[in-house]
PDB file as gemmi writes it, atoms N, CA and C in Angstrom:
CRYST1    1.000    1.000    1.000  90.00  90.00  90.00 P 1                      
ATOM      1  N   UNK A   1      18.845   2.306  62.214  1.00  0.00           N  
ATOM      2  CA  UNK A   1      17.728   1.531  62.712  1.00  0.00           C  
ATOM      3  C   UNK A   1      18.198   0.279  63.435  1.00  0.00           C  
ATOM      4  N   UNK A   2      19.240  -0.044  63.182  1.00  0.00           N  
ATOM      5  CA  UNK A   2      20.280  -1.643  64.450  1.00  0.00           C  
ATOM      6  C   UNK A   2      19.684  -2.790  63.750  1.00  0.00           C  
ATOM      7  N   UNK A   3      18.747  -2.674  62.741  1.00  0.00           N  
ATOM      8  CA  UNK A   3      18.539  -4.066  61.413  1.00  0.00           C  
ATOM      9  C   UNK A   3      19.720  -5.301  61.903  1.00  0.00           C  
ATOM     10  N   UNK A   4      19.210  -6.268  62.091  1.00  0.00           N  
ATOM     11  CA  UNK A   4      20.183  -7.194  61.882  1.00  0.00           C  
ATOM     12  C   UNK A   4      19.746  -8.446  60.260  1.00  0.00           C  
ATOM     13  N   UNK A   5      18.006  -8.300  59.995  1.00  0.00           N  
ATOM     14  CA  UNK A   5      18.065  -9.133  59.255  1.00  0.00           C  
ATOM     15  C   UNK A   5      17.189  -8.256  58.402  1.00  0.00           C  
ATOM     16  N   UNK A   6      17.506  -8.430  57.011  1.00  0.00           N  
ATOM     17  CA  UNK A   6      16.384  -7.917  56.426  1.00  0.00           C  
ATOM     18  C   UNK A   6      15.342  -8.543  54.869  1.00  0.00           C  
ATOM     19  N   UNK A   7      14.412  -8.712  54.537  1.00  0.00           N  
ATOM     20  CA  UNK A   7      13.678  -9.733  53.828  1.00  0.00           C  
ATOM     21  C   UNK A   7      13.165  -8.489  53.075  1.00  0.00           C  
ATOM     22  N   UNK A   8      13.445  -9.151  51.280  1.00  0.00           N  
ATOM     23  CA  UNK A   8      13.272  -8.402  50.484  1.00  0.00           C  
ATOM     24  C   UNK A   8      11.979  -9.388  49.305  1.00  0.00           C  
ATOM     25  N   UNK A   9      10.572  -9.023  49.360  1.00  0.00           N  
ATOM     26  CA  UNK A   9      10.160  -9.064  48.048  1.00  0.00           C  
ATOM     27  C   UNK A   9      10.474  -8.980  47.202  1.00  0.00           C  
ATOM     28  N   UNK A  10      11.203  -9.853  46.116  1.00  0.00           N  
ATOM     29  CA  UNK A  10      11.543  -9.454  45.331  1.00  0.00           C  
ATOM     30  C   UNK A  10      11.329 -10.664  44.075  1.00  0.00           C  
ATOM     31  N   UNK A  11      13.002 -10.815  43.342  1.00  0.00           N  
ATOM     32  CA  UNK A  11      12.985 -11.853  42.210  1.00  0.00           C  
ATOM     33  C   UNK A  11      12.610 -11.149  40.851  1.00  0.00           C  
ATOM     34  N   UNK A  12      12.166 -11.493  40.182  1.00  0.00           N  
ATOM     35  CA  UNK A  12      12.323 -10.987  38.721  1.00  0.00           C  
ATOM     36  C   UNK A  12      11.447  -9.568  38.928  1.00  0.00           C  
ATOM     37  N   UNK A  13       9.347  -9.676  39.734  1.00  0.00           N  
ATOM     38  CA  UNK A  13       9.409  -8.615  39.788  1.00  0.00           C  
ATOM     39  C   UNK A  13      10.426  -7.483  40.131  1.00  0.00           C  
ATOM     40  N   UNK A  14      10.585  -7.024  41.347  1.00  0.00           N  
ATOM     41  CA  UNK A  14      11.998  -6.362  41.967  1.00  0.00           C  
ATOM     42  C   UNK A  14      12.972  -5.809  40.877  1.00  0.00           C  
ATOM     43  N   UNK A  15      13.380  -6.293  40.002  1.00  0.00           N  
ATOM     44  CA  UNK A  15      14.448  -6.417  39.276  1.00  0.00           C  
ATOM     45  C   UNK A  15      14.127  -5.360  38.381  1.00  0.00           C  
ATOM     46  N   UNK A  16      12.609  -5.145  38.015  1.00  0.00           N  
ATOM     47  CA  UNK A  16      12.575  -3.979  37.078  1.00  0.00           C  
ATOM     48  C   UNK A  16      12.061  -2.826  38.186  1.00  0.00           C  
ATOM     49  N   UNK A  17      12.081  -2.975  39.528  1.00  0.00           N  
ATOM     50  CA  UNK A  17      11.734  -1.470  39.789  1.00  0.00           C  
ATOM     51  C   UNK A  17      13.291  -1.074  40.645  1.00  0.00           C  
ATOM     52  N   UNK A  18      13.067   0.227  41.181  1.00  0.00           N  
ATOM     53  CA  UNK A  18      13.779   0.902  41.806  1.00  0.00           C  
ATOM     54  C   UNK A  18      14.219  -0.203  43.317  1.00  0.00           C  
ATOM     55  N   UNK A  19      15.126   0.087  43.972  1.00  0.00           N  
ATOM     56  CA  UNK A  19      15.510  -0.302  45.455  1.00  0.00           C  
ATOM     57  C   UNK A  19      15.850  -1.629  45.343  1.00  0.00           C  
ATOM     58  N   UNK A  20      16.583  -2.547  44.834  1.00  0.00           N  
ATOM     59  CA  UNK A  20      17.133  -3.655  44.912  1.00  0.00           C  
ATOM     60  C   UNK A  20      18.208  -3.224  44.872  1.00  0.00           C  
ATOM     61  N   UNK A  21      18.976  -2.667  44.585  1.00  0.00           N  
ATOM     62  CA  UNK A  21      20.312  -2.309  44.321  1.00  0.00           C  
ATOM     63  C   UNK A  21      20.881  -1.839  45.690  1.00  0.00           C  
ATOM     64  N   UNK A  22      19.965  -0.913  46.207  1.00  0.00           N  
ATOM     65  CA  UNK A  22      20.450  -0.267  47.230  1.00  0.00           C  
ATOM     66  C   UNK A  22      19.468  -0.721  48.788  1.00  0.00           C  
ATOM     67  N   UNK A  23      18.900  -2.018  48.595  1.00  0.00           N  
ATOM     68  CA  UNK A  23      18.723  -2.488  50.066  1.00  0.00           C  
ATOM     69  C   UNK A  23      19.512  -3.307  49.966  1.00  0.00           C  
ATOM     70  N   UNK A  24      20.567  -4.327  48.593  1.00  0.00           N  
ATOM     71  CA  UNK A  24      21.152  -4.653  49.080  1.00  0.00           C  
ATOM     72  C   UNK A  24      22.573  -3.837  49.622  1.00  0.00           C  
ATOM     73  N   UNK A  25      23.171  -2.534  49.088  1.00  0.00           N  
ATOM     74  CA  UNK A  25      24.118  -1.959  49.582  1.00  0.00           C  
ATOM     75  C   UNK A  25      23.865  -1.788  51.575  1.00  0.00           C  
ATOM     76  N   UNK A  26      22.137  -1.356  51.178  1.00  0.00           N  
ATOM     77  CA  UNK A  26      22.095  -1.057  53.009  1.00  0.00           C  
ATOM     78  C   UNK A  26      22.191  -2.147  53.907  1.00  0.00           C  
ATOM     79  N   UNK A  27      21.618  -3.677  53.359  1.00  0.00           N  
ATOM     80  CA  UNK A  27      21.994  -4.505  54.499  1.00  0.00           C  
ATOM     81  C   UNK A  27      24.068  -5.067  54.290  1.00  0.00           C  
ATOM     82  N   UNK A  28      24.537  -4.665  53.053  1.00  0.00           N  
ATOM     83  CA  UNK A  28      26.143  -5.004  53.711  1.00  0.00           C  
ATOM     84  C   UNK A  28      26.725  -3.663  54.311  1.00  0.00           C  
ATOM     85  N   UNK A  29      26.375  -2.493  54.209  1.00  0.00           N  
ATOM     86  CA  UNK A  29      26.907  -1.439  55.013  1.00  0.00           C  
ATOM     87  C   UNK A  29      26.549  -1.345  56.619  1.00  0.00           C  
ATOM     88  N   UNK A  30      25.056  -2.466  56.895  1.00  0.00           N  
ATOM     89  CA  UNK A  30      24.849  -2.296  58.163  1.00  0.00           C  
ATOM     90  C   UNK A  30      25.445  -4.264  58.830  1.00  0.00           C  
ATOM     91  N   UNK A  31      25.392  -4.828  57.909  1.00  0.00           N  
ATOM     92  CA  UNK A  31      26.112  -5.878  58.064  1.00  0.00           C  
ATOM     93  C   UNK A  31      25.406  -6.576  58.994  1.00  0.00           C  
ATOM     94  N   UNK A  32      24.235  -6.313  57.830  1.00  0.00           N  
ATOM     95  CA  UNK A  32      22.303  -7.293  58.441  1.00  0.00           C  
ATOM     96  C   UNK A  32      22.152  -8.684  57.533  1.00  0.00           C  
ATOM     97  N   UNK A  33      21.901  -9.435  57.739  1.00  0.00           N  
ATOM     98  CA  UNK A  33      21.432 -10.673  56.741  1.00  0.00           C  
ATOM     99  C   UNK A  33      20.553 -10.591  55.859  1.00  0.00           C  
ATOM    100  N   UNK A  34      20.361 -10.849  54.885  1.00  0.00           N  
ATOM    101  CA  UNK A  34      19.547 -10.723  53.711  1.00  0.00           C  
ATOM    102  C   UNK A  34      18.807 -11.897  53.341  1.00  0.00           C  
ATOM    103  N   UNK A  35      17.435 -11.528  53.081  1.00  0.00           N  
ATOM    104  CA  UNK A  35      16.497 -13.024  52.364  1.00  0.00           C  
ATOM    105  C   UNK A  35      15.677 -12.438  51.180  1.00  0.00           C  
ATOM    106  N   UNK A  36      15.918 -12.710  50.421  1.00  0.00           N  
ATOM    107  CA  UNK A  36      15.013 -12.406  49.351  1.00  0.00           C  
ATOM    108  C   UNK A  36      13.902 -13.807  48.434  1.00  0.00           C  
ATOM    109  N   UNK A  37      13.250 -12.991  48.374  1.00  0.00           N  
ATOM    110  CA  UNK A  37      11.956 -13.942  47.678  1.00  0.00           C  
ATOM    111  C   UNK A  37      12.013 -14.277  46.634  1.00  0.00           C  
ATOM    112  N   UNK A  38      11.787 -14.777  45.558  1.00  0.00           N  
ATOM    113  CA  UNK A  38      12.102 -14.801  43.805  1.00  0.00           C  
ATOM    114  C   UNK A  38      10.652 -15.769  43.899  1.00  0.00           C  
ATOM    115  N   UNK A  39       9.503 -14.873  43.507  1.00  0.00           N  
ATOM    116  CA  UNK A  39       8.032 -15.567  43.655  1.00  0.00           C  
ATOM    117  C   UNK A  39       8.203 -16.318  42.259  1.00  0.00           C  
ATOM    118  N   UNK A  40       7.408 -17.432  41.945  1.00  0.00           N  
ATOM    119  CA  UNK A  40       7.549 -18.110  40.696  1.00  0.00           C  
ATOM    120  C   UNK A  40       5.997 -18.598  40.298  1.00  0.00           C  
ATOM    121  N   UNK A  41       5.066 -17.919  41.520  1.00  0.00           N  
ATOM    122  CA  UNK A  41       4.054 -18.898  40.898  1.00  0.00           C  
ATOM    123  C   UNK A  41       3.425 -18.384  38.842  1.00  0.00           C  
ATOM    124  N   UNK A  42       3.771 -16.957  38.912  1.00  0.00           N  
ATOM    125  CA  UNK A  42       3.098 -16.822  38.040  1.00  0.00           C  
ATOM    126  C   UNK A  42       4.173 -17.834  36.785  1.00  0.00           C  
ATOM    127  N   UNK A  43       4.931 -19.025  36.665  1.00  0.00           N  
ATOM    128  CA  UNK A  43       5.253 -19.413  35.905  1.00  0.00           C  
ATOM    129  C   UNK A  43       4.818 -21.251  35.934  1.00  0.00           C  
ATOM    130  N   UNK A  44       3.732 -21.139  36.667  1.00  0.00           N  
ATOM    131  CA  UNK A  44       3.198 -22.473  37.227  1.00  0.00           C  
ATOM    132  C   UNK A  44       2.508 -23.097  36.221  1.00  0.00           C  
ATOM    133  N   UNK A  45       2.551 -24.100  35.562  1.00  0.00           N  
ATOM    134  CA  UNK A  45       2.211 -24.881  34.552  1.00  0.00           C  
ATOM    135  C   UNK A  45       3.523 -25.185  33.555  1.00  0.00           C  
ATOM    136  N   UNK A  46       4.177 -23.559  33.104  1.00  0.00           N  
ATOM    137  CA  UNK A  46       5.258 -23.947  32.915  1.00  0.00           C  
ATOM    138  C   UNK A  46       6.936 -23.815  33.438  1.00  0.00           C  
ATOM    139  N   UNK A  47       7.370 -25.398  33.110  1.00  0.00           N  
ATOM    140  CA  UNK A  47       8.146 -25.651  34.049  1.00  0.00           C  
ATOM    141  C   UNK A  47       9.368 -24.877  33.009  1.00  0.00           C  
ATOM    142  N   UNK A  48       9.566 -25.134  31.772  1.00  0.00           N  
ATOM    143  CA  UNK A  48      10.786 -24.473  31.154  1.00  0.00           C  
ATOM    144  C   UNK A  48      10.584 -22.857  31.222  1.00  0.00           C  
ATOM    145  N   UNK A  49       9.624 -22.464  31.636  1.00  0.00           N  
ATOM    146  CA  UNK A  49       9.714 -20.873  31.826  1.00  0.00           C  
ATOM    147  C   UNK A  49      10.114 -20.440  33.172  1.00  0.00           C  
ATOM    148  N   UNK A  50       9.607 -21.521  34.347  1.00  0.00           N  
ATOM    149  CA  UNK A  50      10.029 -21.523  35.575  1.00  0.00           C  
ATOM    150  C   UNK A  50      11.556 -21.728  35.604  1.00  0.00           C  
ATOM    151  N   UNK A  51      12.518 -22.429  35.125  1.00  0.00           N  
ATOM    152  CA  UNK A  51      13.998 -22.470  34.946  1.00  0.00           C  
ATOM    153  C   UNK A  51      14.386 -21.282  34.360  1.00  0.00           C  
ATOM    154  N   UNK A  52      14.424 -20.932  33.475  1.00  0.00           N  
ATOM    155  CA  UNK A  52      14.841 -19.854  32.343  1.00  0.00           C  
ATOM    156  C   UNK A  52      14.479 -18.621  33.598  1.00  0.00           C  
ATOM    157  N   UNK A  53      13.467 -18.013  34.732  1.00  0.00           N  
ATOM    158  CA  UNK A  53      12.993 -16.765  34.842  1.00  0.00           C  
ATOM    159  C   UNK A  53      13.993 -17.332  36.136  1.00  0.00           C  
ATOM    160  N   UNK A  54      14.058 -17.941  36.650  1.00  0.00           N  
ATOM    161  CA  UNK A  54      14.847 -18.608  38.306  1.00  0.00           C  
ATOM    162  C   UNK A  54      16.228 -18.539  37.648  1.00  0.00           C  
ATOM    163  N   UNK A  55      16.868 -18.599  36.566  1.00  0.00           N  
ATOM    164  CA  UNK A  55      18.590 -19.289  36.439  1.00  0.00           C  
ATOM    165  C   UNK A  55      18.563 -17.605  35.830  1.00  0.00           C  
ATOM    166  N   UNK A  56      17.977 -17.396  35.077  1.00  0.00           N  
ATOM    167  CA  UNK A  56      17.992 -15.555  34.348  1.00  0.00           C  
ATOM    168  C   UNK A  56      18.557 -14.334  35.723  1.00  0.00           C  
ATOM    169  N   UNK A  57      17.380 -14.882  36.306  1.00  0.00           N  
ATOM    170  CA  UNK A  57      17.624 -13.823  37.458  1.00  0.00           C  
ATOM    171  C   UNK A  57      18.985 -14.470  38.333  1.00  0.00           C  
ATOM    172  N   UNK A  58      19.096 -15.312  38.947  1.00  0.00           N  
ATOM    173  CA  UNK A  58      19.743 -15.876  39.623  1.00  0.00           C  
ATOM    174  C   UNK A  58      21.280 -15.016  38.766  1.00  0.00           C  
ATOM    175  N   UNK A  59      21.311 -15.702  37.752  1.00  0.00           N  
ATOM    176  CA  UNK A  59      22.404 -14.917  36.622  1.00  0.00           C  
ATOM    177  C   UNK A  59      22.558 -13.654  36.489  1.00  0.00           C  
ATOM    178  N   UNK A  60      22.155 -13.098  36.772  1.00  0.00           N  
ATOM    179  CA  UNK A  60      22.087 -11.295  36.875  1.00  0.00           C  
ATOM    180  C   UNK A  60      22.750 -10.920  38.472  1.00  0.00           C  
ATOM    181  N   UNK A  61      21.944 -12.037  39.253  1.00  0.00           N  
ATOM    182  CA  UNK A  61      22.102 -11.014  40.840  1.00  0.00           C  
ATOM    183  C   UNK A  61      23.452 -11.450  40.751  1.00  0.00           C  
ATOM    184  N   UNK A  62      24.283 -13.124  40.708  1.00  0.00           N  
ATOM    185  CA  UNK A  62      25.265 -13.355  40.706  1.00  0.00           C  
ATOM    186  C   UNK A  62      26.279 -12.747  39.776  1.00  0.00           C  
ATOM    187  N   UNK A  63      26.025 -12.481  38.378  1.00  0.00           N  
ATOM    188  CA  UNK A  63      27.174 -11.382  38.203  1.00  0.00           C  
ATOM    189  C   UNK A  63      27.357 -10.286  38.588  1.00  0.00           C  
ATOM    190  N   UNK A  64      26.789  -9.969  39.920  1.00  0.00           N  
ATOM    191  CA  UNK A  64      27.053  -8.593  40.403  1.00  0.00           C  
ATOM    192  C   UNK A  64      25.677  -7.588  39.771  1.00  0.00           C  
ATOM    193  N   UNK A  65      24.698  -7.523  39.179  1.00  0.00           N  
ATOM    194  CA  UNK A  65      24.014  -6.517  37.840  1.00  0.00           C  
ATOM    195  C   UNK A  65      23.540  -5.676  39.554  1.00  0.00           C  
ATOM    196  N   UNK A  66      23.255  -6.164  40.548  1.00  0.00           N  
ATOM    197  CA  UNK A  66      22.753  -5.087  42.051  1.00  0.00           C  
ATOM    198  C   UNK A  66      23.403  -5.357  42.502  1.00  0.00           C  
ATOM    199  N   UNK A  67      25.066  -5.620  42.111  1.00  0.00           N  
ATOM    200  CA  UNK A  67      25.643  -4.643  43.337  1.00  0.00           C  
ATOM    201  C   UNK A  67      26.271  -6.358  44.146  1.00  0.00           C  
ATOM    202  N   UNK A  68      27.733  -5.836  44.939  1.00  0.00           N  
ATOM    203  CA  UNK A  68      28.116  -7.084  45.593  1.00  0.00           C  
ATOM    204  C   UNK A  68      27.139  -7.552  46.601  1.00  0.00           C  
ATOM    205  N   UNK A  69      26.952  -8.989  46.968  1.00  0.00           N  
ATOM    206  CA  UNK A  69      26.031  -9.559  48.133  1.00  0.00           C  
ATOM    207  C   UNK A  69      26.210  -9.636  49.286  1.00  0.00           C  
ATOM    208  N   UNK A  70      25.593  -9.334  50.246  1.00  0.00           N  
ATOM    209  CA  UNK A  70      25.898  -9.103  51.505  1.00  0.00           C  
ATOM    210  C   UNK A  70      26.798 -10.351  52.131  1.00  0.00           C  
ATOM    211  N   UNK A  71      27.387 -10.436  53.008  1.00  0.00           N  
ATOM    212  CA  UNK A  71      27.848 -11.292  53.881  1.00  0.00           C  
ATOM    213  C   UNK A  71      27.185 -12.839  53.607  1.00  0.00           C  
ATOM    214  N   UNK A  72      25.830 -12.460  54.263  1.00  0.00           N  
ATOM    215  CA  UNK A  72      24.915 -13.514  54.570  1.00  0.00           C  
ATOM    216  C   UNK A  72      23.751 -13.341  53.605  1.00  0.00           C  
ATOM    217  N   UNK A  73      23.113 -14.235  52.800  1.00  0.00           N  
ATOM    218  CA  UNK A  73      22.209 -14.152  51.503  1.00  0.00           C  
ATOM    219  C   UNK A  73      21.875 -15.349  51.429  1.00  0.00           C  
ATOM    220  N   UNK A  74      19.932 -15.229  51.374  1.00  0.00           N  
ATOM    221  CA  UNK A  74      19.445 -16.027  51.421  1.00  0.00           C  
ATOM    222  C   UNK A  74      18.726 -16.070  50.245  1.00  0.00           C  
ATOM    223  N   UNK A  75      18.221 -16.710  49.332  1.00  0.00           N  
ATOM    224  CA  UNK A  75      17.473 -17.023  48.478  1.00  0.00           C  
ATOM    225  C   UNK A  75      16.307 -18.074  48.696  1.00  0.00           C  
ATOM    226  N   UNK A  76      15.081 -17.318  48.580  1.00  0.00           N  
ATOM    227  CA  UNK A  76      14.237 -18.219  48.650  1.00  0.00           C  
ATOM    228  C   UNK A  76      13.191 -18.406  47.814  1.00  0.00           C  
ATOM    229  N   UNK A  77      13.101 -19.830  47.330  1.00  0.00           N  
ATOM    230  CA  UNK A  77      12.549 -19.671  45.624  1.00  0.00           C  
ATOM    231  C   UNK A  77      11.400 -20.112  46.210  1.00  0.00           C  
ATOM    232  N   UNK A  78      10.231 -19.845  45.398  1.00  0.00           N  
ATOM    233  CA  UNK A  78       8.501 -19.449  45.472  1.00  0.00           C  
ATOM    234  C   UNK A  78       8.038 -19.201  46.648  1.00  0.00           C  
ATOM    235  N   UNK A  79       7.305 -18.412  46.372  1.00  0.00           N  
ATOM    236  CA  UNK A  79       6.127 -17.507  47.138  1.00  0.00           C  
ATOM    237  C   UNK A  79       4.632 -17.507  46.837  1.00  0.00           C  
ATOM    238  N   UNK A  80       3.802 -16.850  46.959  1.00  0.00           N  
ATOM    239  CA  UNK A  80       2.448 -15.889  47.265  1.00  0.00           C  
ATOM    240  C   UNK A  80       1.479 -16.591  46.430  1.00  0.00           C  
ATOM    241  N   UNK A  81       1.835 -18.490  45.899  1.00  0.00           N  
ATOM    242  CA  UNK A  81       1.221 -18.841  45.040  1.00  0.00           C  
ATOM    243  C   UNK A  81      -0.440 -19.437  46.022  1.00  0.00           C  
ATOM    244  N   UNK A  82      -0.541 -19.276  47.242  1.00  0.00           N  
ATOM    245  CA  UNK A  82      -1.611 -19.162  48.019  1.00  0.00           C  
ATOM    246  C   UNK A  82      -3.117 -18.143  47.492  1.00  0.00           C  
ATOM    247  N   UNK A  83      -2.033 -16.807  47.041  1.00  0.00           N  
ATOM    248  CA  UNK A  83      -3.069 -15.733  46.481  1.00  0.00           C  
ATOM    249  C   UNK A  83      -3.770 -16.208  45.184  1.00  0.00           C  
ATOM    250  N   UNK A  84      -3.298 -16.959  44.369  1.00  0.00           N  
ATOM    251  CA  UNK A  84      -3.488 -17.028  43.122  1.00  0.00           C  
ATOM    252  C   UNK A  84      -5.031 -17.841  43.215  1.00  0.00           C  
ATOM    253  N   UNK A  85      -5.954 -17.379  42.353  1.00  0.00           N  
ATOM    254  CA  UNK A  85      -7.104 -18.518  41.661  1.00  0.00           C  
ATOM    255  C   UNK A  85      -6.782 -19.697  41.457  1.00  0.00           C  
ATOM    256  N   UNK A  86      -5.734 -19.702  40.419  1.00  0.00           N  
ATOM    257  CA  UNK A  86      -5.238 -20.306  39.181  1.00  0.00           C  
ATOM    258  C   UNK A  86      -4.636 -21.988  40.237  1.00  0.00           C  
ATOM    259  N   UNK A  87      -4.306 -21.560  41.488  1.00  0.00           N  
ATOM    260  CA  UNK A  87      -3.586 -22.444  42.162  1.00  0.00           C  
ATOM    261  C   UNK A  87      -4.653 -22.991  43.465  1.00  0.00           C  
ATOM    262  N   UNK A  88      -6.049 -21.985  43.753  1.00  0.00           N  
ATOM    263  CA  UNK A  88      -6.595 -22.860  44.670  1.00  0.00           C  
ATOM    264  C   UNK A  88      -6.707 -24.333  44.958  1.00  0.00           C  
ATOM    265  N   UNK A  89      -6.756 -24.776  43.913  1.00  0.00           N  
ATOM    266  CA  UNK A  89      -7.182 -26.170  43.801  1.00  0.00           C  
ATOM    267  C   UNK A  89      -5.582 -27.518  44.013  1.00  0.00           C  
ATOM    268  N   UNK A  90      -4.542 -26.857  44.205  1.00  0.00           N  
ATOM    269  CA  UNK A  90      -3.355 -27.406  44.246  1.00  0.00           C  
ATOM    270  C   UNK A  90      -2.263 -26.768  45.718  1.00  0.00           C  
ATOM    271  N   UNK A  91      -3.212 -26.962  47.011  1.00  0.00           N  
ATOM    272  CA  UNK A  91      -2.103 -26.864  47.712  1.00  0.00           C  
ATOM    273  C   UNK A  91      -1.497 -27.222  48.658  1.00  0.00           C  
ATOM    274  N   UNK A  92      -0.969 -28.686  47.511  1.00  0.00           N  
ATOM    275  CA  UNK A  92       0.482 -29.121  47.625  1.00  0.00           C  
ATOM    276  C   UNK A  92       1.324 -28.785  47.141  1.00  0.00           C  
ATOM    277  N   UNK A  93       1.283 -27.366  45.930  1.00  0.00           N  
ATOM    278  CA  UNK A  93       2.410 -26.807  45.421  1.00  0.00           C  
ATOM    279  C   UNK A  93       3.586 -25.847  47.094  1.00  0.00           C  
TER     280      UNK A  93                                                      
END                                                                             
């Protein structure tokens, strides 16, 4: 497909399903850039659950648990907290 960049939904959801492992093998075999998401709103109010689910995961991808990281790897912490009810009223998060 000539991918040069590719952006993965992901973060703790991700982690329990299938295909993290192997989009990241496909973007270092095509030697595309990688961004992945690690959404956090659902840990919004709390902040020691927000560390623990961000350093947990973070700790997994970095010991290798999916696989070596592409070249280029982006991490980008919170997302989709726009969708939420729970957050209408706060957005300056």
């Amino acid at each position: 497909m000539g991918l040069q960049a590719i952006r993965w939904p992901g973060g703790p959801p991700a982690a329990t399903r299938a295909g993290l492992t192997e989009v990241l093998a496909h973007a270092r075999a095509a030697d595309a850039s990688f961004s992945m998401i690690l959404p956090l709103a659902a840990c919004t109010g709390d902040e020691a659950g927000l560390r623990a689910a961000a350093a947990g995961f973070m700790a997994r991808l970095l010991d290798g648990a999916f696989g070596p990281l592409p070249r280029e790897f982006t991490q980008e912490l919170g997302n989709g907290y726009c969708a939420r009810d729970s957050l209408a009223d706060a957005p300056a998060l």
